[in-house]
HTML snippet that shows the backbone in 3Dmol.js (N, CA, C, O; Angstrom):
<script src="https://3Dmol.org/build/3Dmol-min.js"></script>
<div id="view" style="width:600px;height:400px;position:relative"></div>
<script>
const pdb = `
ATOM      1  N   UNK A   1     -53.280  65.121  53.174  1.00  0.00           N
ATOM      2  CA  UNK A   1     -51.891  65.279  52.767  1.00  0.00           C
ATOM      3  C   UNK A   1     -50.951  64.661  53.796  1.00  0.00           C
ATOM      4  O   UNK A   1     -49.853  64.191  53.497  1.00  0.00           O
ATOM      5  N   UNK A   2     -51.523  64.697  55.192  1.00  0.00           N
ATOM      6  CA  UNK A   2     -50.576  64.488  56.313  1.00  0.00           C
ATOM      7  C   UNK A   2     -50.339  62.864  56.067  1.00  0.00           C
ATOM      8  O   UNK A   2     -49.195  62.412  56.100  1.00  0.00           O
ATOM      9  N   UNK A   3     -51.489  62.014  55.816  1.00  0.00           N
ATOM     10  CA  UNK A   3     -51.689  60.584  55.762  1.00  0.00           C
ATOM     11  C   UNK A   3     -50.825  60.292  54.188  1.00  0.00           C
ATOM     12  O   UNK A   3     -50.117  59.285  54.140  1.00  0.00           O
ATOM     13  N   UNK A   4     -50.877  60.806  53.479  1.00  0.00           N
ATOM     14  CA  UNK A   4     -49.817  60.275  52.543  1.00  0.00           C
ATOM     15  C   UNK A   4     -48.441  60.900  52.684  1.00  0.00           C
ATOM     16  O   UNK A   4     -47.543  60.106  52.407  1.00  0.00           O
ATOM     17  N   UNK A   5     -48.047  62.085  53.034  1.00  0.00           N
ATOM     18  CA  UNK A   5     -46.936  61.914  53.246  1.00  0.00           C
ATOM     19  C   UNK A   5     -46.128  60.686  54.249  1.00  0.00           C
ATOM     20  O   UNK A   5     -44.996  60.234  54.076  1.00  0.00           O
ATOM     21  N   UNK A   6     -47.069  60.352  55.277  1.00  0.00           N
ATOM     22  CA  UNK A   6     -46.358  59.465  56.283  1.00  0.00           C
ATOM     23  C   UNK A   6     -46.663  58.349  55.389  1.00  0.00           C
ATOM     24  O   UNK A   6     -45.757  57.683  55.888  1.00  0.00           O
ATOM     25  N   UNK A   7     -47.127  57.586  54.535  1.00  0.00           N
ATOM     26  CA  UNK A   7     -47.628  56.533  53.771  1.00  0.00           C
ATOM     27  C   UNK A   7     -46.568  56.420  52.806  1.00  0.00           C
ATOM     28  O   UNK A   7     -46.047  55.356  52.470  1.00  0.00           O
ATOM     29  N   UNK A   8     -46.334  57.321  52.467  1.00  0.00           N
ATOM     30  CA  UNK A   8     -45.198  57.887  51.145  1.00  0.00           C
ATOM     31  C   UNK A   8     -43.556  57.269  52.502  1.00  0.00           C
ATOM     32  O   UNK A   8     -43.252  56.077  52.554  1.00  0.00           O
ATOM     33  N   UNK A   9     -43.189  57.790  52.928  1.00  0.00           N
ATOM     34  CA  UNK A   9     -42.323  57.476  54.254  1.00  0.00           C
ATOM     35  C   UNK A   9     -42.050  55.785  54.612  1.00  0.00           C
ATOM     36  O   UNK A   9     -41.130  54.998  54.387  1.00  0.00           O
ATOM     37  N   UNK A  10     -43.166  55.722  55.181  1.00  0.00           N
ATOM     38  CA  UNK A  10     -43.144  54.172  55.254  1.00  0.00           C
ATOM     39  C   UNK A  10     -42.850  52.841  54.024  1.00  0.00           C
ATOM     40  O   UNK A  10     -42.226  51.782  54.065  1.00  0.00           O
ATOM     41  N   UNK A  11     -43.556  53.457  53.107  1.00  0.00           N
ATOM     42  CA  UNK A  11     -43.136  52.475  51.913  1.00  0.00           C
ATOM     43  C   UNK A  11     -41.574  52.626  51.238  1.00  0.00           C
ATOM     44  O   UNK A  11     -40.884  51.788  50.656  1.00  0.00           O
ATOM     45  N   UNK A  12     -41.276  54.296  51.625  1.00  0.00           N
ATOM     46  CA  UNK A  12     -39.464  54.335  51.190  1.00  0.00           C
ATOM     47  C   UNK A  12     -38.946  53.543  51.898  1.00  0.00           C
ATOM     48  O   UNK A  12     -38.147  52.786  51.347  1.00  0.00           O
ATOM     49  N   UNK A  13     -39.129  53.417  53.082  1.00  0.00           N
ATOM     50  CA  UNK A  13     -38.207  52.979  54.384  1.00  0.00           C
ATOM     51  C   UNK A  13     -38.544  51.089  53.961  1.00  0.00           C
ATOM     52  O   UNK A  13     -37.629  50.267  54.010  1.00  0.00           O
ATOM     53  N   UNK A  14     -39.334  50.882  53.748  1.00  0.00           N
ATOM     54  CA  UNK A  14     -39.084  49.130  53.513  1.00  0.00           C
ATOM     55  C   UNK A  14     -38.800  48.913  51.955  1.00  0.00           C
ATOM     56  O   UNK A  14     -38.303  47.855  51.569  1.00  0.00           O
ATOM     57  N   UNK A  15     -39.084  49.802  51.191  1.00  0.00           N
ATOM     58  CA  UNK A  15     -38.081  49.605  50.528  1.00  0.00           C
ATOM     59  C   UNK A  15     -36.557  49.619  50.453  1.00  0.00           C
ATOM     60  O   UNK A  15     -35.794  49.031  49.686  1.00  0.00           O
ATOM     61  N   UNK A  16     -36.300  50.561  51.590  1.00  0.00           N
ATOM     62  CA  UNK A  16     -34.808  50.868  51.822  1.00  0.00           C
ATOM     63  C   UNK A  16     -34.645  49.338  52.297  1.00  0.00           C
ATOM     64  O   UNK A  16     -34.026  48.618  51.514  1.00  0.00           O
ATOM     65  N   UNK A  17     -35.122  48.753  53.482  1.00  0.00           N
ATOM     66  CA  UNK A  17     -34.818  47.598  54.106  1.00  0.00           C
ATOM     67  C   UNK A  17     -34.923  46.339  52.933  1.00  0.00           C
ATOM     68  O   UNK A  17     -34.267  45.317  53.136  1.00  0.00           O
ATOM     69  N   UNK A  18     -35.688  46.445  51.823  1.00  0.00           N
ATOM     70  CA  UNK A  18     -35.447  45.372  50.973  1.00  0.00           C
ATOM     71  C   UNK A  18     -34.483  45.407  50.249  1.00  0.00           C
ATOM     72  O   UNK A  18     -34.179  44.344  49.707  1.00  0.00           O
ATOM     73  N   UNK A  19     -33.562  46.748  49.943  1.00  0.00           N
ATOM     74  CA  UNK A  19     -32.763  46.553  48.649  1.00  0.00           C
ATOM     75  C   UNK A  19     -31.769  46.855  49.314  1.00  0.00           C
ATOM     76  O   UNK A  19     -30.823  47.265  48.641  1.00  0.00           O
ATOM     77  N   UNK A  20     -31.549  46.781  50.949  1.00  0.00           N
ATOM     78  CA  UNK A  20     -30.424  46.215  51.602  1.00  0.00           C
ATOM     79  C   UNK A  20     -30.074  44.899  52.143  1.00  0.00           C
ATOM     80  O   UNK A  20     -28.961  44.526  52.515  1.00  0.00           O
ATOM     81  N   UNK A  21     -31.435  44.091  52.134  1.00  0.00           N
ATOM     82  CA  UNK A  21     -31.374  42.867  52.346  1.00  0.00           C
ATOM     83  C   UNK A  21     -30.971  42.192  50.808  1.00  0.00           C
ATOM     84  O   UNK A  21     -30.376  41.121  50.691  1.00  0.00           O
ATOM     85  N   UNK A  22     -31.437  43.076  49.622  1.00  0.00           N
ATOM     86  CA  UNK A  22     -31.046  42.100  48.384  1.00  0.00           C
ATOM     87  C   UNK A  22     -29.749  42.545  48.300  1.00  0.00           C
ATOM     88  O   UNK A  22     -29.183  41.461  48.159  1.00  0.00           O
ATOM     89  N   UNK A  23     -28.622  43.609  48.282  1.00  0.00           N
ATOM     90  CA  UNK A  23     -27.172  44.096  48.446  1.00  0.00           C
ATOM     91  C   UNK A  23     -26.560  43.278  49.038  1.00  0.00           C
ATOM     92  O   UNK A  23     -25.776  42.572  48.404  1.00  0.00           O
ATOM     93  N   UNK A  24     -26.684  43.142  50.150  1.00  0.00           N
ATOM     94  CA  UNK A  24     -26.466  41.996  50.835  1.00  0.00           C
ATOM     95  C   UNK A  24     -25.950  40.241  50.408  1.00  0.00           C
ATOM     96  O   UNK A  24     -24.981  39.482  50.378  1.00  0.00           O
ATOM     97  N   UNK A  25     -27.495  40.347  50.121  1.00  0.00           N
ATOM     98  CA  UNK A  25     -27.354  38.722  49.437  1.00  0.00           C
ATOM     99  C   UNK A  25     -26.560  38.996  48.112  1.00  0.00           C
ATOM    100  O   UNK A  25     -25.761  38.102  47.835  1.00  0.00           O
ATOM    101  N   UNK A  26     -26.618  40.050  47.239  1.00  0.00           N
ATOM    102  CA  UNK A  26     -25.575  40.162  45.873  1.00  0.00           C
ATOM    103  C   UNK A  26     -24.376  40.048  46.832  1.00  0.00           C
ATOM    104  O   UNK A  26     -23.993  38.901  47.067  1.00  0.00           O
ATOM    105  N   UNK A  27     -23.544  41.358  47.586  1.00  0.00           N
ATOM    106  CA  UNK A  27     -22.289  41.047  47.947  1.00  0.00           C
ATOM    107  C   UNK A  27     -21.773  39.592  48.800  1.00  0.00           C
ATOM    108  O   UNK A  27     -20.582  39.326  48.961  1.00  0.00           O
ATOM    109  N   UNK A  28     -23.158  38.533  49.415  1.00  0.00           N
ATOM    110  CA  UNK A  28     -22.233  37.100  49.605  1.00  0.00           C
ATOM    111  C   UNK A  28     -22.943  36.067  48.931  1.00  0.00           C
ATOM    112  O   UNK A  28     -23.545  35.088  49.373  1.00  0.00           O
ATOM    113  N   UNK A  29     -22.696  36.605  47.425  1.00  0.00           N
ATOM    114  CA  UNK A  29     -22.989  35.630  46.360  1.00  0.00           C
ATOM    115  C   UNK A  29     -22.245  34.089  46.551  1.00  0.00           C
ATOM    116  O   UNK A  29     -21.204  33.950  47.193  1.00  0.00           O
ATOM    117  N   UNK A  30     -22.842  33.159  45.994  1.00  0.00           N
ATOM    118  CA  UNK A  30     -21.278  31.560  45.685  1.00  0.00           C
ATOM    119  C   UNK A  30     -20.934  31.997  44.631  1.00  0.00           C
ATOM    120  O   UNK A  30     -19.727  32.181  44.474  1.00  0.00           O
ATOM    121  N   UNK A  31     -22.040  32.381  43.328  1.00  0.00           N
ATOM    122  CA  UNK A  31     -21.179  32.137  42.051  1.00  0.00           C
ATOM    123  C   UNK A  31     -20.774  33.777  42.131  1.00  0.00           C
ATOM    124  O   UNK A  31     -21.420  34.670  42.679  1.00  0.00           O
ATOM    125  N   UNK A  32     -19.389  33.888  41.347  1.00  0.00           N
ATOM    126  CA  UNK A  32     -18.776  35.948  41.645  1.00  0.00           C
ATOM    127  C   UNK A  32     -19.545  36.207  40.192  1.00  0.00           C
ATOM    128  O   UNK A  32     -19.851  37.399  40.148  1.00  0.00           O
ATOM    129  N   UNK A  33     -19.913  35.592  39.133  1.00  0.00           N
ATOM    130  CA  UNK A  33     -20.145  35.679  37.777  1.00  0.00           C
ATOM    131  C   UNK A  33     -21.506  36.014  37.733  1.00  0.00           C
ATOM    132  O   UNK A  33     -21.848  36.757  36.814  1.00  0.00           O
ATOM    133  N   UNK A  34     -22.314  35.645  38.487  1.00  0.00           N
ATOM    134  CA  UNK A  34     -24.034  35.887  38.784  1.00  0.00           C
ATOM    135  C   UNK A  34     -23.810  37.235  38.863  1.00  0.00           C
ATOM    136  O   UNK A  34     -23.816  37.365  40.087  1.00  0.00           O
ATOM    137  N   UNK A  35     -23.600  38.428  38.380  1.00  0.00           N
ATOM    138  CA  UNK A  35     -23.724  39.555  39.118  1.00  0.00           C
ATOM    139  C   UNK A  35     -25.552  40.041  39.158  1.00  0.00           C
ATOM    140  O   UNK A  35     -26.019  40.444  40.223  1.00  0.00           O
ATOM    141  N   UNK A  36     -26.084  39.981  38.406  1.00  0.00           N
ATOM    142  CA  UNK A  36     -27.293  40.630  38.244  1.00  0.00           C
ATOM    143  C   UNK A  36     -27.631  42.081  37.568  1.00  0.00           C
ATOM    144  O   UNK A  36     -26.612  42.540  37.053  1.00  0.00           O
ATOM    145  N   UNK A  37     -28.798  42.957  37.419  1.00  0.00           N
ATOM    146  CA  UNK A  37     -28.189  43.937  36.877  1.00  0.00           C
ATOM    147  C   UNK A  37     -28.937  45.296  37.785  1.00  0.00           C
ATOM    148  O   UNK A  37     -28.874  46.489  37.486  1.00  0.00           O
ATOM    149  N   UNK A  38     -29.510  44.787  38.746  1.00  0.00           N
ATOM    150  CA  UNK A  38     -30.228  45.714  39.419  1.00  0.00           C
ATOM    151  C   UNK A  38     -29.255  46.691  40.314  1.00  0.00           C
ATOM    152  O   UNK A  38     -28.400  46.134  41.001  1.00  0.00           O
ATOM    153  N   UNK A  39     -29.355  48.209  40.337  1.00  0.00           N
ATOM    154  CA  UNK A  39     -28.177  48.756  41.133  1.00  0.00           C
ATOM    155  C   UNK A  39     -28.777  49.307  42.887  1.00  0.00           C
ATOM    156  O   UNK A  39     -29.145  50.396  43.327  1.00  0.00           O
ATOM    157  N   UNK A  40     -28.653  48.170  43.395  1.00  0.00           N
ATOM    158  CA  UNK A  40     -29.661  47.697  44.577  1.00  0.00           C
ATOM    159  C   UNK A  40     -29.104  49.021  45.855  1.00  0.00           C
ATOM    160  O   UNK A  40     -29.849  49.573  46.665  1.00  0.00           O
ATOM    161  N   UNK A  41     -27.366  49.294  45.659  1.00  0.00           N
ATOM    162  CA  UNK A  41     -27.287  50.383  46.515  1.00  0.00           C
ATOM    163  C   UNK A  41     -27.530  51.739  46.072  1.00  0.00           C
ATOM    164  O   UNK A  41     -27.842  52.463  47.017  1.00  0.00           O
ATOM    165  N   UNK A  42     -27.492  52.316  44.969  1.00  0.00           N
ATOM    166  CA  UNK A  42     -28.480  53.559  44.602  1.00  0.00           C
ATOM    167  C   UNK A  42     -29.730  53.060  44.736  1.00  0.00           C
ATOM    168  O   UNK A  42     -29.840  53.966  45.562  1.00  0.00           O
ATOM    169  N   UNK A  43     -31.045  52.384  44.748  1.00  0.00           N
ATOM    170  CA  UNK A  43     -32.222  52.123  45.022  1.00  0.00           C
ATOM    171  C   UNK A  43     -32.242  51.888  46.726  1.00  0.00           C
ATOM    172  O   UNK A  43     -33.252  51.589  47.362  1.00  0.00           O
ATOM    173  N   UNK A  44     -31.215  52.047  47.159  1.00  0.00           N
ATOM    174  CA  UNK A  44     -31.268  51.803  49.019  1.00  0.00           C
ATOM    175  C   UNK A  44     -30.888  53.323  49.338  1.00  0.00           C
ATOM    176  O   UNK A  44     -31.552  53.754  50.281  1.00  0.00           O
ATOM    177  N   UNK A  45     -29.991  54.245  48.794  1.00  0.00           N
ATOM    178  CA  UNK A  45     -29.600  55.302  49.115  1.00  0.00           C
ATOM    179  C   UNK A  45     -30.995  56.564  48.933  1.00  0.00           C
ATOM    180  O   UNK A  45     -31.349  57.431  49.732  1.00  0.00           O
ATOM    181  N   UNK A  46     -31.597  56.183  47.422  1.00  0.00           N
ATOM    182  CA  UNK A  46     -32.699  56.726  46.954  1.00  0.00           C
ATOM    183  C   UNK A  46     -33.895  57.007  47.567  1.00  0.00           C
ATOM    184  O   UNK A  46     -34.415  58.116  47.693  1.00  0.00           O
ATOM    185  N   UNK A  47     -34.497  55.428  48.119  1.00  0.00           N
ATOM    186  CA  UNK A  47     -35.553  55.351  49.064  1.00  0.00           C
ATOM    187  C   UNK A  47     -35.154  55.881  50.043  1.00  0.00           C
ATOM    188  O   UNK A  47     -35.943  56.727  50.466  1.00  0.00           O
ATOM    189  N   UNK A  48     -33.691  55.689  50.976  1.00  0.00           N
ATOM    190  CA  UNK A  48     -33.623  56.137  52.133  1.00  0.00           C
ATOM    191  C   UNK A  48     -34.057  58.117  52.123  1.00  0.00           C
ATOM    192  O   UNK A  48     -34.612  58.742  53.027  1.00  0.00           O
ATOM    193  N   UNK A  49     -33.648  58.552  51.023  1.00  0.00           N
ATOM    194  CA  UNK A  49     -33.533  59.931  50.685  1.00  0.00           C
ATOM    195  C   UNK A  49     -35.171  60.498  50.559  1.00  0.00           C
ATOM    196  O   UNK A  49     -35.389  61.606  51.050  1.00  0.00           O
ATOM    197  N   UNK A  50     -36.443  59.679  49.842  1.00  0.00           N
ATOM    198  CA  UNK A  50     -36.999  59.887  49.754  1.00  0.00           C
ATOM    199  C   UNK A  50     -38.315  59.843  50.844  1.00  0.00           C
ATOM    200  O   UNK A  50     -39.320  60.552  50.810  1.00  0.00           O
ATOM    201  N   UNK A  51     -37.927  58.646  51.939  1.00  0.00           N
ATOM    202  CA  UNK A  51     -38.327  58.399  53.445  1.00  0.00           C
ATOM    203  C   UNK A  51     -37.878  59.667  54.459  1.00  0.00           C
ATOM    204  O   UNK A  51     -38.761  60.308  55.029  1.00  0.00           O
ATOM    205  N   UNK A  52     -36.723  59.930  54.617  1.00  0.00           N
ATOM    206  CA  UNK A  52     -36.088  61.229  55.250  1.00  0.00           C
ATOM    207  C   UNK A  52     -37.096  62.204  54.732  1.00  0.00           C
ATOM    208  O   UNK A  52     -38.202  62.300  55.263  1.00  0.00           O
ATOM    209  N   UNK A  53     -36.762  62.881  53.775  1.00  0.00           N
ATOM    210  CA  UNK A  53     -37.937  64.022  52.667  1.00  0.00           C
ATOM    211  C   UNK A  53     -39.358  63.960  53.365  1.00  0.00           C
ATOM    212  O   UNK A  53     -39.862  64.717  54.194  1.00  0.00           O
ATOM    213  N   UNK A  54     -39.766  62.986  52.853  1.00  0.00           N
ATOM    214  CA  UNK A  54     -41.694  62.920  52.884  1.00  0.00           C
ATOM    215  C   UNK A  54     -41.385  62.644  54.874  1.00  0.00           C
ATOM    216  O   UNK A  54     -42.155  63.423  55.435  1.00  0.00           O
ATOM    217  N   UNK A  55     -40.900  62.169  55.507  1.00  0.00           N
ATOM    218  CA  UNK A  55     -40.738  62.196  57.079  1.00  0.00           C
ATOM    219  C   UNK A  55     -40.915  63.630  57.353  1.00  0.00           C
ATOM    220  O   UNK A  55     -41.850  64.275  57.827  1.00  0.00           O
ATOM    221  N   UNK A  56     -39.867  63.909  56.962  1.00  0.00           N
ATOM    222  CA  UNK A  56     -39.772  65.924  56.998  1.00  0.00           C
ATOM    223  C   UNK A  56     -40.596  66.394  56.839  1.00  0.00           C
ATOM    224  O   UNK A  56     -40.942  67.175  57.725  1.00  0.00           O
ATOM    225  N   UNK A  57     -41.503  66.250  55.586  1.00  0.00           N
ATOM    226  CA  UNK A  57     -42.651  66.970  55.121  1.00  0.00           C
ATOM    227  C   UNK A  57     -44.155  66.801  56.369  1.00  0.00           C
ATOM    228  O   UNK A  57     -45.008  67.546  56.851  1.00  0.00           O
ATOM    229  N   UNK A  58     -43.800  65.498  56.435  1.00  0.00           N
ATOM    230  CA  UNK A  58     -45.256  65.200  57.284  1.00  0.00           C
ATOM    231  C   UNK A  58     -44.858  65.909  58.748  1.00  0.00           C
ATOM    232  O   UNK A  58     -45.743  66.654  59.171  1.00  0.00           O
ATOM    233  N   UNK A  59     -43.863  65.814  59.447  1.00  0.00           N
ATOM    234  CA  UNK A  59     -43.891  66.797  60.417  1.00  0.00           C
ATOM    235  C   UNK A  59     -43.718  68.014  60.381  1.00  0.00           C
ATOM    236  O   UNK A  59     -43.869  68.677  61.407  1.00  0.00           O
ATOM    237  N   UNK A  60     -43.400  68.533  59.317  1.00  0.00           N
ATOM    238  CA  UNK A  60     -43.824  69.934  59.211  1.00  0.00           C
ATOM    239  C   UNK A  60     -45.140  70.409  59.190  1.00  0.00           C
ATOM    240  O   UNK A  60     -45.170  71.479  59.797  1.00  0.00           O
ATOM    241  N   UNK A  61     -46.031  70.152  58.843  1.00  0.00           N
ATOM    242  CA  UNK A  61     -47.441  69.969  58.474  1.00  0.00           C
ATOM    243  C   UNK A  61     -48.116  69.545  59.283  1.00  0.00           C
ATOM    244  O   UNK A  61     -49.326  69.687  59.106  1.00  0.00           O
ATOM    245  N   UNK A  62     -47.655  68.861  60.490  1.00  0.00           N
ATOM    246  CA  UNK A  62     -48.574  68.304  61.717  1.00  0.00           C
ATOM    247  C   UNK A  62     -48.252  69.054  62.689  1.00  0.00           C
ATOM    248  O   UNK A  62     -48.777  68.895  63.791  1.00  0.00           O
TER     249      UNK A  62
END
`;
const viewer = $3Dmol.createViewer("view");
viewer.addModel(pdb, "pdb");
viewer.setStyle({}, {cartoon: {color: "spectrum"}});
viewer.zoomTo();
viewer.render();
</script>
């Protein structure tokens, strides 16, 4: 349990780092009309929430 919670953790957290690197590249778009439809800062707030959580969990437990 201890090895997936920290497994669970790690994969939120680069997900957090990818869908702030894609936020990013949406907010310094060239074209303003490209918007896209992915909602990249709830999926950065989400993971971050769910990395914190399962972090928590695994040190409680160790």
């Amino acid at each position: 349990m201890q090895v997936s919670m920290l497994s669970v953790s790690i994969g939120a957290a680069a997900l957090f780092g990818f869908a702030e690197i894609a936020d990013w590249r949406r907010r310094n778009r060239r074209d303003v009309d490209n918007v896209g439809f992915m909602p990249w800062r709830g999926i950065a707030l989400a993971s971050a929430a769910v990395a914190l959580l399962s972090a928590a969990v695994w040190l409680h437990q160790g």
